[in-house]
C-alpha positions as CSV (number, residue, x, y, z in Angstrom):
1,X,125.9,153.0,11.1
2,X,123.3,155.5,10.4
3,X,121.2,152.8,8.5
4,X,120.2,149.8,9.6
5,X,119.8,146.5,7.5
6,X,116.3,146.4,6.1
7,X,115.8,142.2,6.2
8,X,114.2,141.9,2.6
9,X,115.9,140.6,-1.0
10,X,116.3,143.5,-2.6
11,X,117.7,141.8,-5.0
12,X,114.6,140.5,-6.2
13,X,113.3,144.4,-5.8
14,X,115.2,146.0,-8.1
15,X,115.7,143.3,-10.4
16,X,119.6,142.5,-10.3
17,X,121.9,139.2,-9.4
18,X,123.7,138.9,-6.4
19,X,126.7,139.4,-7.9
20,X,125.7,142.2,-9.7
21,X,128.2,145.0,-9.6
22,X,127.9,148.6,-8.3
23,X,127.9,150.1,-11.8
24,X,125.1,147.3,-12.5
25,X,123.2,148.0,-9.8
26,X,123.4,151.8,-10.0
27,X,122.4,151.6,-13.8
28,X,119.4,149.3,-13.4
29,X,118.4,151.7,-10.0
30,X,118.2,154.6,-12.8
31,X,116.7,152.5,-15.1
32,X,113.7,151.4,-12.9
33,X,113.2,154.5,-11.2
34,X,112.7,156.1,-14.7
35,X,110.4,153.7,-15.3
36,X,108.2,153.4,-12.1
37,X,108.5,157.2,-11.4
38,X,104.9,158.3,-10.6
39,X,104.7,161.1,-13.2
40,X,104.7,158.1,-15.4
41,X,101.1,157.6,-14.8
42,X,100.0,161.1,-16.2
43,X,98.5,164.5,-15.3
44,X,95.2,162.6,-14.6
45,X,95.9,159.6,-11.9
46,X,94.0,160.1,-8.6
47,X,95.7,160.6,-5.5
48,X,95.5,156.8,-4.4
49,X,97.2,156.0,-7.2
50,X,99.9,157.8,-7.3
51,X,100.3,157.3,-3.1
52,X,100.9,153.8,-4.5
53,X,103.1,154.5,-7.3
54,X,105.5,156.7,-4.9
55,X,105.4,154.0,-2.2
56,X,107.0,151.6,-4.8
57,X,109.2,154.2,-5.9
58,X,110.1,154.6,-2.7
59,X,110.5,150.7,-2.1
60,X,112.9,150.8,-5.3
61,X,115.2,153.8,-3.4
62,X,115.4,151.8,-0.3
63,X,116.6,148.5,-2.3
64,X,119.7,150.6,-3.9
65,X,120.0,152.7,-1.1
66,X,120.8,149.0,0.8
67,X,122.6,147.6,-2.3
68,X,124.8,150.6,-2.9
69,X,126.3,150.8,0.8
70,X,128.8,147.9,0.9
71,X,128.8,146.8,4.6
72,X,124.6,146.9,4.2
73,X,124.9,144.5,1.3
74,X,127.5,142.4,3.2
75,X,125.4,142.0,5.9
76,X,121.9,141.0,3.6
77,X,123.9,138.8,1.7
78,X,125.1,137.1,4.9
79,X,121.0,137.3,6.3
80,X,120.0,135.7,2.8
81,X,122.2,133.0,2.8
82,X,121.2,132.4,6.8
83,X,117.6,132.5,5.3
84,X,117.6,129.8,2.3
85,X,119.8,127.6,4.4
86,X,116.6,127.5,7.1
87,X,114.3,127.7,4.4
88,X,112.6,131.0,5.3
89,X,111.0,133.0,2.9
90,X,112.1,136.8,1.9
91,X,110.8,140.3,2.4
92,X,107.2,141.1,4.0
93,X,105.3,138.4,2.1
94,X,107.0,135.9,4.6
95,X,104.3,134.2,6.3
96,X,106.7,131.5,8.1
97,X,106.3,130.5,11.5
98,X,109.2,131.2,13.2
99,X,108.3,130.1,16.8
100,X,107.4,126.6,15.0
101,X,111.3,126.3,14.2
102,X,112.5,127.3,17.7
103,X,115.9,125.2,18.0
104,X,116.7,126.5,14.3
105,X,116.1,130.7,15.6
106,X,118.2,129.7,19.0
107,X,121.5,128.7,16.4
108,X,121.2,131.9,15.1
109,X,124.5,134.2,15.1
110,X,124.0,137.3,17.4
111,X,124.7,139.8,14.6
112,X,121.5,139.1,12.9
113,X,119.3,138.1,15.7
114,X,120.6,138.5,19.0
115,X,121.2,135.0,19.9
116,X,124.5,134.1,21.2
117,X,124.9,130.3,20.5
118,X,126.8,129.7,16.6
119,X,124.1,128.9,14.2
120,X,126.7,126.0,12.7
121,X,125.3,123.2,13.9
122,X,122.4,123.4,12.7
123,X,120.5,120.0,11.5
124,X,120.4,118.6,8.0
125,X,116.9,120.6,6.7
126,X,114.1,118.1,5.5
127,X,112.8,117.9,1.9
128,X,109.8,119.8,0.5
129,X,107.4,118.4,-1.7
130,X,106.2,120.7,-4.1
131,X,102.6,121.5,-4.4
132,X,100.5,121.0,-7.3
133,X,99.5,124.7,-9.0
134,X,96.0,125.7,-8.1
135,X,93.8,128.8,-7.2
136,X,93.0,130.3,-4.0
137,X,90.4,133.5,-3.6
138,X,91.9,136.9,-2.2
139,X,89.6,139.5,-1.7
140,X,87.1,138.0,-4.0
141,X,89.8,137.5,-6.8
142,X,90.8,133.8,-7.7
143,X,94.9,134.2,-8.2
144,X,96.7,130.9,-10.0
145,X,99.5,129.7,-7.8
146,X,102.4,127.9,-9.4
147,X,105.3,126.7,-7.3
148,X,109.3,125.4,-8.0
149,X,112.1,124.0,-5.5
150,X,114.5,126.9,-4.5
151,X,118.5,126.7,-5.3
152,X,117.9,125.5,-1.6
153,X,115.9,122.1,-1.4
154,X,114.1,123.8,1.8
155,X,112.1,126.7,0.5
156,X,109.3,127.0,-2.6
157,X,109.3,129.7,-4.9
158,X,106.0,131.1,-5.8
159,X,104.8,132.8,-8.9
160,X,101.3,134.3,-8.8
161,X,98.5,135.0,-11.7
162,X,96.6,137.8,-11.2
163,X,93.7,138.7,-13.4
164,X,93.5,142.2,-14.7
165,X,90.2,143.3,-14.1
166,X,90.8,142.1,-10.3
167,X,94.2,143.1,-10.0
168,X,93.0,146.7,-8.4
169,X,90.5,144.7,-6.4
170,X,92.9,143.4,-3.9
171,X,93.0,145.6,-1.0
172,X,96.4,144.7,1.1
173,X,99.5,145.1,-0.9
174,X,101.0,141.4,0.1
175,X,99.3,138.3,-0.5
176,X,99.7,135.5,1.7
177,X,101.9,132.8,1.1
178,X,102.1,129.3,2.6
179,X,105.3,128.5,5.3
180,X,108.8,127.6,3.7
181,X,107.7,129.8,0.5
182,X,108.2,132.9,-0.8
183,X,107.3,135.0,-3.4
184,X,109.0,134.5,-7.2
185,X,107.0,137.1,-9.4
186,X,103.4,138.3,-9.7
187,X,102.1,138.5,-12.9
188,X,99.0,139.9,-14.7
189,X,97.1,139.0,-17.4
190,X,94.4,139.7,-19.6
191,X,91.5,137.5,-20.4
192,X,93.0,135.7,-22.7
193,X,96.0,135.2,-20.7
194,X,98.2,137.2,-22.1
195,X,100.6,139.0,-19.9
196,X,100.1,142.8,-19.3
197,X,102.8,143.0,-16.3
198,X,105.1,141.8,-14.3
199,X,106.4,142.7,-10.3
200,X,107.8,141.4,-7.1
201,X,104.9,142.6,-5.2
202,X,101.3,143.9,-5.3
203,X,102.0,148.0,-5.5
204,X,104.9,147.3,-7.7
205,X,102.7,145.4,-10.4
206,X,100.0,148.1,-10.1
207,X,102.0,150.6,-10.7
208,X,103.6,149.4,-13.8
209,X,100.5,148.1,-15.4
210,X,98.6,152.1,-14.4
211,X,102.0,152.8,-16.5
212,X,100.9,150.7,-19.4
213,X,97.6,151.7,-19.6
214,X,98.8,155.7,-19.6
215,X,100.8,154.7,-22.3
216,X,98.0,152.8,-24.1
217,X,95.8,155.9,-23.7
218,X,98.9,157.9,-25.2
219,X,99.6,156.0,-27.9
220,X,96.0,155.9,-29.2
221,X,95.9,159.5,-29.3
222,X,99.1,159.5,-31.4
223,X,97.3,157.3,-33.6
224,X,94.5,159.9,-33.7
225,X,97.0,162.9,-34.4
226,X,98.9,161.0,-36.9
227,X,95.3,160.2,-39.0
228,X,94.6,164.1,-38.1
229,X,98.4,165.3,-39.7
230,X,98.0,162.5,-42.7
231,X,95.2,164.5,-43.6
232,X,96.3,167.6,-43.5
233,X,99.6,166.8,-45.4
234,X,97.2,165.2,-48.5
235,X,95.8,168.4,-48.4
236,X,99.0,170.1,-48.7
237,X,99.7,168.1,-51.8
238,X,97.0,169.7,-53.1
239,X,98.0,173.4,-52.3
240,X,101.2,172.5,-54.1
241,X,99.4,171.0,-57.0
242,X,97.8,173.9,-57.5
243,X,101.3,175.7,-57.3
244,X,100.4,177.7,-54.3
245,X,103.2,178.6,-51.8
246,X,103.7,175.5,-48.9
247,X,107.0,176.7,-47.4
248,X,105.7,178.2,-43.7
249,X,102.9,175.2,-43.7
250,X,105.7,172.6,-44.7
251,X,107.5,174.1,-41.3
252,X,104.7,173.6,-39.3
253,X,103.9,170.2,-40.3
254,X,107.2,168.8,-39.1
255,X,107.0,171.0,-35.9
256,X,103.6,169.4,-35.3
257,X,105.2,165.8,-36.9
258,X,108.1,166.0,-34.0
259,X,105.5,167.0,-31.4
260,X,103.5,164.1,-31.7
261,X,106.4,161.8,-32.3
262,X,108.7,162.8,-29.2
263,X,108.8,160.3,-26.6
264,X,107.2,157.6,-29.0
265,X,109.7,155.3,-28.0
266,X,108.4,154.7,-24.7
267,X,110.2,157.8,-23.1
268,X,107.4,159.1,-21.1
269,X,109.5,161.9,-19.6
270,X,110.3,163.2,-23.1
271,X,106.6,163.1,-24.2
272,X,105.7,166.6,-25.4
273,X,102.3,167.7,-23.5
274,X,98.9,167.5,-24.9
275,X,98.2,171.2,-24.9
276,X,101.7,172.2,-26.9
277,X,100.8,168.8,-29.6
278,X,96.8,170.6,-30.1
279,X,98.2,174.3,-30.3
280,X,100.7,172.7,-33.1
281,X,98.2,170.8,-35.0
282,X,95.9,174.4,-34.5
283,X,98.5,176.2,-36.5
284,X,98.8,173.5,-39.5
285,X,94.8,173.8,-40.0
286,X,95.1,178.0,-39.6
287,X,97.8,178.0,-42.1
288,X,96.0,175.7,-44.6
289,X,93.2,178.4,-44.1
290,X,95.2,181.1,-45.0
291,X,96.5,179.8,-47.8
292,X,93.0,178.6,-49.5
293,X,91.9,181.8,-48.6
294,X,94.3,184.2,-51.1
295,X,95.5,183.8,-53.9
296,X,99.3,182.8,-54.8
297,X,100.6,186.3,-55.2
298,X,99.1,187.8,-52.0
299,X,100.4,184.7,-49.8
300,X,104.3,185.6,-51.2
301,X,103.8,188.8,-50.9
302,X,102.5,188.3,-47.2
303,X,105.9,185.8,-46.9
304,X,108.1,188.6,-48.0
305,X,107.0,191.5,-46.0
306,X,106.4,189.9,-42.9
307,X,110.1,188.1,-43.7
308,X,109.4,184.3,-44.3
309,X,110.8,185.3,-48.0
310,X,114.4,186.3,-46.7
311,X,115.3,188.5,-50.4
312,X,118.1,189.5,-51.3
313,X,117.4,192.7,-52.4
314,X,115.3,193.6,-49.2
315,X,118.4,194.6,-47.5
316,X,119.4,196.6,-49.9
317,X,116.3,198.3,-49.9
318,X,116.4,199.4,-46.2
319,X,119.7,200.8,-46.9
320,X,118.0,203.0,-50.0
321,X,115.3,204.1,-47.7
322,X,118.0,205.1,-44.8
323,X,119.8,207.4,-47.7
324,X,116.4,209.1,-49.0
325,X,115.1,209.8,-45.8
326,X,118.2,212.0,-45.3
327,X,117.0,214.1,-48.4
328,X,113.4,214.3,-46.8
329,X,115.5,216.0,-43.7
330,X,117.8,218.1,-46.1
331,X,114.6,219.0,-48.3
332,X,112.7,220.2,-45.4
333,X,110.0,217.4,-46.1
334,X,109.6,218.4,-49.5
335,X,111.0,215.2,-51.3
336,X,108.5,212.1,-49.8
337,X,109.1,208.7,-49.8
338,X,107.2,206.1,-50.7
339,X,104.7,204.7,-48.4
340,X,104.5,201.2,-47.0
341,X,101.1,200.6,-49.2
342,X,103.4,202.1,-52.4
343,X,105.9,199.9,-51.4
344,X,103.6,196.8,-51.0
345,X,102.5,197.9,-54.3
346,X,105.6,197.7,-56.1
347,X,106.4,194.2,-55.0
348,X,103.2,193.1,-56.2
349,X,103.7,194.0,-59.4
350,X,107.0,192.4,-59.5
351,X,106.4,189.3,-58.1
352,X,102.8,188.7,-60.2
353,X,102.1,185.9,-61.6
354,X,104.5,183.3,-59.2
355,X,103.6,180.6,-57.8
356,X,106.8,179.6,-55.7
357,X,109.2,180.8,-53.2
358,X,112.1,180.1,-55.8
359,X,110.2,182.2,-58.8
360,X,110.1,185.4,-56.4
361,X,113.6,184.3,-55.6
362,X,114.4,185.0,-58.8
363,X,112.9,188.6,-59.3
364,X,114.3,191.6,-59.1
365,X,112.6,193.7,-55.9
366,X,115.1,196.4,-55.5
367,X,113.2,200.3,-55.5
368,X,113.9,202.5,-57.3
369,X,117.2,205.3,-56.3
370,X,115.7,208.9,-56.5
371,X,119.0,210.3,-55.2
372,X,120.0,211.8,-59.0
373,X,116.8,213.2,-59.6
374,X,116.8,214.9,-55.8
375,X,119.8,216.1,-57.0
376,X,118.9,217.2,-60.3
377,X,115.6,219.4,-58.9
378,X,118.1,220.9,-56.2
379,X,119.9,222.3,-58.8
380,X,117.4,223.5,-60.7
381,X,116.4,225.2,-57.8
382,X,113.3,223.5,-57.5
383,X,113.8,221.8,-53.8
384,X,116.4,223.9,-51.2
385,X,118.8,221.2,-50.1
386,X,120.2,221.7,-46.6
387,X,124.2,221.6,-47.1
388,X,126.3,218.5,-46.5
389,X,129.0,220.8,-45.1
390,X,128.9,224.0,-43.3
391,X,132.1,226.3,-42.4
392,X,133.1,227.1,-38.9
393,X,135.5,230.0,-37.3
394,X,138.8,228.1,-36.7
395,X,142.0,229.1,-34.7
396,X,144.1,232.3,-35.9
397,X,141.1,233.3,-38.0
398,X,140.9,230.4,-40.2
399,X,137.5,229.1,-41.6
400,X,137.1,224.9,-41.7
401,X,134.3,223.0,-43.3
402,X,133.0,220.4,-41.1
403,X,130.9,218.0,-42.9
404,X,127.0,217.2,-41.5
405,X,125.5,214.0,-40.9
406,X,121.7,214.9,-41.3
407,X,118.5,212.8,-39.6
408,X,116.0,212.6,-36.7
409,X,116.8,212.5,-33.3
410,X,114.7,213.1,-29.6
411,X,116.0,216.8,-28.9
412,X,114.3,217.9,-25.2
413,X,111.1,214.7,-25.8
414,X,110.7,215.3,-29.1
415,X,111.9,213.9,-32.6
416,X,113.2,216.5,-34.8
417,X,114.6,216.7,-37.8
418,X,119.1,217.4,-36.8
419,X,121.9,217.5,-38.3
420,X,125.2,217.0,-36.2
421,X,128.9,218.5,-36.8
422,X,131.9,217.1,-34.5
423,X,134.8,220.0,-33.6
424,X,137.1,220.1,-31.4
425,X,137.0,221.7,-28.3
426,X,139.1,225.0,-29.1
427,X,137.0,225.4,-31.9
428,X,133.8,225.1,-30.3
429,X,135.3,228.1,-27.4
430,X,135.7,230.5,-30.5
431,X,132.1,229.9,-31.8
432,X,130.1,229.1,-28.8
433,X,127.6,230.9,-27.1
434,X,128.6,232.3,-23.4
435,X,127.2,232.6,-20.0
436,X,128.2,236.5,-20.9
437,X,125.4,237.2,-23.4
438,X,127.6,236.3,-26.5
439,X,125.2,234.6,-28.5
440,X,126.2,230.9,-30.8
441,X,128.9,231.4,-33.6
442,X,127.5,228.5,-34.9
443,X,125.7,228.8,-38.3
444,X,122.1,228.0,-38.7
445,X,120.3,224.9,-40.9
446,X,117.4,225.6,-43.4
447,X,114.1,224.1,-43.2
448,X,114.5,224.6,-39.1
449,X,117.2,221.5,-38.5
450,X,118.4,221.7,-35.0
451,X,122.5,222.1,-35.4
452,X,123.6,219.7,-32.6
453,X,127.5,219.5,-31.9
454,X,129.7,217.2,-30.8
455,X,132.8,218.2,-29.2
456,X,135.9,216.2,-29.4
457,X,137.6,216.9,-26.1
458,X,141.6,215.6,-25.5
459,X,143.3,215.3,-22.6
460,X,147.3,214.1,-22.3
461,X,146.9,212.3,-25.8
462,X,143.7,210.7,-24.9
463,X,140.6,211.8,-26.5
464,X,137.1,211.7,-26.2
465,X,133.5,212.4,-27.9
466,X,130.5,214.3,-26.6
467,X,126.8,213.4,-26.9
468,X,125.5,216.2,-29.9
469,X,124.2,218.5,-27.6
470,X,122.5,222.1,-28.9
471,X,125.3,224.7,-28.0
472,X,124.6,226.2,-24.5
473,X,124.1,225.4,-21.0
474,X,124.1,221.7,-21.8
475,X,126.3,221.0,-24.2
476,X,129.1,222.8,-22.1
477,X,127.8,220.7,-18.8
478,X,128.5,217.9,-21.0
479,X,132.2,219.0,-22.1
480,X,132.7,219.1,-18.2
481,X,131.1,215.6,-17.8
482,X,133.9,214.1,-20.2
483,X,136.8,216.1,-19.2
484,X,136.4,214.5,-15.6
485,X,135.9,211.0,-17.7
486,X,139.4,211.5,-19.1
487,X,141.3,212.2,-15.8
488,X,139.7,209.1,-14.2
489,X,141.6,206.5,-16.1
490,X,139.6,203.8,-14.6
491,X,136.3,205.2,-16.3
492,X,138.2,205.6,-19.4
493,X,138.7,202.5,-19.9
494,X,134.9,201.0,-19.9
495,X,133.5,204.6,-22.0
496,X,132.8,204.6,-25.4
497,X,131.6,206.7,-27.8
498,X,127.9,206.8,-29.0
499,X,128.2,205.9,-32.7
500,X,125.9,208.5,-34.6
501,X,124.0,205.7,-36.3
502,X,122.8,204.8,-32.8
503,X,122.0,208.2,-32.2
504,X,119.9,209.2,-35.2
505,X,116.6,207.2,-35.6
506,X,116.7,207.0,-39.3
């Protein structure tokens, strides 16, 4: 076997009954190792501590690592029942004599100890008498020994008190035991006797009370941030008293509520850090700030532009705005629309005099619709309107009116104002310009808008869409580009067509 039986109760180790089960013993493995992991101790434990902390960690992996296998456990179960039917102690704290027990060793099995004579006639083990608790000094710590009889009459178990303050005093990690006895618990406690930890061995029961203490020093500074929020939420009452708006600060109080509160429960590996709990707390006290600095009015309307005020009748505003600024391209600029600060303005005045998320709810915020007016001036002839549709040479002589959608796009690294007509391909032959000197067909757009094309171009019942290209050079390497798209079927298939939405930046 690639492992080889480590002679210690690891039973006692990680905590379980011998006749535990797997899915026991695999449960309380992940369990403990949760618990003694040495990140539980915190960002700030020094290196010897947490050399300690993984070396019981690591004691805790070789106890299931031993458990887990069944022919290892088989053969410690069969070395611990050898052991308490000698009366030997367990695991490294033994201190037994063997040599003193020779003819008890030589009736050892070979299996375990390399002895060849049977280990069944053995003699009838002699009674213990069970010493009376007292102290004993270890490494200038007195330690409180208590003792009880064994399920074997032959061995003594031994549980250990360890002060606190001295616990971290003792320098070996074993303590030494008298012969036929071995090692129950270790347990530490405070001055007043209270106990603060317990553990099968000296690392062990360092390690868990270092976990204790981390968690001691966490859970007074969730006291501290708890005081720290309790405050700020009575002075959030306030705000509200004084019907200001407490929707974004009500957020980030039970952000910074959950922060301090996760892992509470004794989770340290779900604890949120100390730096994310400070920068949440930091952004309660900056939004208090902000909102005892303005007034009611300017905090909603700081909530609705920047979009913490989700209106209804915002979206319909960016829609308005999409629609006029294609009258500012048609107009050649001479129709404006509003700007932000006008904007920001207007919702001002609508929303004046609220003190609530709900009361702005409640307002009407749409702008005003200036397409009739546009309209109107256009034909008074006051503002030149580029047209919606323009007419283009057909087949056989024929004239068709393609209609124009009108924006900005980047035409050769620069935005300019276009408008953009799709034809088909024979049409665009008739009216294009040629390599032979025939200049475009095409007619022009007032107010200097760019006339980009698009070119529908079919091929065997399939059919496909050009960038808007100006008519020349390009557009026609692009015509080319898509033919070849349409033969190869396999391109075909993944291509689509640029939406003109996509294309304008409106």
């Amino acid at each position: 076997m690639a492992n080889s039986l480590v002679k210690r109760d690891h039973y006692v180790v990680l905590g379980v009954s011998r006749d535990a089960s797997a899915e026991e013993i695999k449960r309380t493995y992940r369990k403990q190792a949760k618990e003694m992991h040495p990140d539980a101790l915190g960002p700030d434990v020094s290196a010897e501590d947490q050399a300690e902390a993984l070396k019981v960690f690591q004691e805790l992996s070789t106890a299931y690592e031993q458990l887990s296998h069944p022919e290892l456990r088989k053969q410690l179960d069969e070395w611990l029942r050898v052991c308490g039917d000698f009366g030997f102690g367990f695991g490294d704290s033994n201190t037994y004599d063997r040599g003193s027990d020779k003819e008890y060793w030589d009736d050892f099995g070979e299996e375990f100890y390399g002895y060849k004579r049977s280990w069944r006639s053995r003699p009838e083990p002699e009674p213990i008498e069970i010493p009376e608790p007292h102290a004993f000094e270890v490494d200038g710590v007195w330690c409180w020994l208590t003792y009880e009889l064994g399920h074997w009459s032959n061995y003594l178990r031994v549980t250990v008190r360890i002060p606190l303050d001295g616990l971290f005093h003792i320098t070996g990690d074993y303590i030494k035991l008298p012969a036929k006895a071995y090692l129950e618990e270790l347990i530490a406690v405070d001055a007043k006797g209270d106990v603060l930890g317990r553990g099968h061995s000296l690392p062990f029961l360092r390690t868990r009370v270092r976990q204790l203490q981390a968690e001691a020093r966490r859970n007074v500074e969730r006291r501290q941030w708890n005081t720290q929020l309790d405050g700020l939420e009575a002075t959030r009452n306030r705000l509200l008293a004084e019907r200001k708006p407490v929707g974004t600060l009500d957020r980030l109080l039970l952000k910074a509520r959950s922060d301090v509160s996760f892992g509470s429960e004794g989770h340290w590996w779900r604890c949120k850090d100390r730096g994310v709990i400070v920068r949440s707390i930091r952004e309660v006290e900056k939004e208090i700030d902000r909102v005892k600095a303005l007034d009611a009015t300017e905090l909603l309307l700081d909530d609705l532009i920047e979009g913490r005020l989700p209106h209804r009748d915002l979206a319909y505003n960016e829609r308005l705005l999409k629609k006029l600024t294609v009258y500012v391209v048609r107009s050649g600029g001479e129709y404006e629309l509003p700007t932000p600060d006008q904007i920001r303005e207007c919702y001002r005045d609508r929303i004046r005099g609220c003190k609530s998320h709900a009361e702005v709810l409640g307002r009407y915020l749409g702008l005003d619709d200036d397409e009739p007016t546009v309209l109107e001036l256009a034909g008074e002839g006051l503002i030149e309107l580029a047209p919606e549709e323009i007419e283009v040479k057909s087949n056989k002589g024929r004239v068709a009116t393609c209609p124009v959608a009108y924006g900005r796009a980047k035409v050769d690294g620069e935005v300019v104002p276009v408008g953009i007509i799709t034809i088909s391909h024979a049409m665009y032959e008739l009216n294009c310009a040629t390599q032979h000197g025939r200049s475009s067909q095409l007619p022009k757009l007032p107010h200097d808008i760019q006339l980009l094309v698009r070119v529908r171009v079919t091929w065997k019942g399939k059919e496909l869409l050009t960038d808007p290209r100006v008519d020349g050079k390009s557009l026609r390497d692009e015509i080319k580009r898509c033919e070849a798209r349409l033969k190869n079927p396999r391109v075909v298939e993944d291509d689509f067509a640029m939406t003109l939405e996509a294309f304008l930046l409106l």
